[in-house]
C-alpha positions in Angstrom: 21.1 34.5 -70.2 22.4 34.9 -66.9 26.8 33.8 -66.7 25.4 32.2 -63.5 22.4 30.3 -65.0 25.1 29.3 -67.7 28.4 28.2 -65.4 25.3 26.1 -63.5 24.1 24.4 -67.0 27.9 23.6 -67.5 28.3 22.3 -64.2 25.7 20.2 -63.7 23.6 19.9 -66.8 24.1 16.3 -66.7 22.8 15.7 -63.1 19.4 17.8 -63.9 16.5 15.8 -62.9 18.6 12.8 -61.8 18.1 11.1 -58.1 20.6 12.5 -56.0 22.0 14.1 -52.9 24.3 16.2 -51.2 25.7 16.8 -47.7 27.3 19.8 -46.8 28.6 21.0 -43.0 27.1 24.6 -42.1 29.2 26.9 -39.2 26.6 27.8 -37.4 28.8 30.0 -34.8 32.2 30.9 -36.4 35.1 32.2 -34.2 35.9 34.4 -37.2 34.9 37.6 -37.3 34.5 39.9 -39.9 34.6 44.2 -40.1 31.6 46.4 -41.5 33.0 49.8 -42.2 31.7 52.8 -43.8 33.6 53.8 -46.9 32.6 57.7 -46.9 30.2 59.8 -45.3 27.5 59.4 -48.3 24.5 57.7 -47.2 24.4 56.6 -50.7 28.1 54.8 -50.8 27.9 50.8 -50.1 29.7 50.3 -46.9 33.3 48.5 -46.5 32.5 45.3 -45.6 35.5 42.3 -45.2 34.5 39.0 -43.8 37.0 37.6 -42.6 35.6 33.9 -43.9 37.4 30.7 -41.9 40.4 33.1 -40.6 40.3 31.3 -37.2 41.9 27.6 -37.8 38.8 26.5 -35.5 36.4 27.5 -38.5 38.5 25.0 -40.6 38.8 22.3 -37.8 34.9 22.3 -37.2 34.2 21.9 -41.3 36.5 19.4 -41.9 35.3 17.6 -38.9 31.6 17.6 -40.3 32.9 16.9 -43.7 34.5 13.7 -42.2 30.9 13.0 -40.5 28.9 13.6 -43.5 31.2 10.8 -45.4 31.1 8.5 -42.7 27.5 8.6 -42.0 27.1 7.4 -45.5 26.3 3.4 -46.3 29.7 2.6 -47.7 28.1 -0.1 -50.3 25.7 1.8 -51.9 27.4 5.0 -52.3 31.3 4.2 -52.9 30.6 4.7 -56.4 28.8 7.9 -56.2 32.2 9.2 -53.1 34.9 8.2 -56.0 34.0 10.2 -58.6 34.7 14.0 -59.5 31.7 15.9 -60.1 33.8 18.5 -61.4 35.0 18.5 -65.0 
């Protein structure tokens, strides 16, 4: 079996074929940018590539903002319960 297809069974196992959601804020236009390189002059050689994920503090601002949206466009009474606990053993 796959580590992956394991790590996910550990994870959430217990939330398979439950109800549920999730919410999570996409950057659709980061400010970060990232660097393709090539690593030799071998066609064959996988080329450099560093991407530079959230290194400009807007990237961070903009997914906390829509973090903070996503939790406040939720009905407070019916999902408290569900916001206060850890999904994560």
């Amino acid at each position: 079996m796959c580590v992956f297809v394991q790590v996910f069974k550990d994870l959430f196992g217990d939330m398979l074929y439950n109800e549920g959601f999730s919410l999570r804020p996409v950057l659709l236009h980061p400010q970060t940018r990232g660097v393709v390189r090539l690593k030799s002059r071998d066609p064959t050689d996988h080329p450099y590539i560093e991407p530079n994920y959230l290194a400009h503090p807007d990237d961070i601002k903009i997914l906390l903002e829509g973090t903070r949206c996503n939790i406040l466009s939720l009905p407070v009474d019916s999902c408290y319960c569900f916001l206060c606990q850890n999904p994560w053993p």
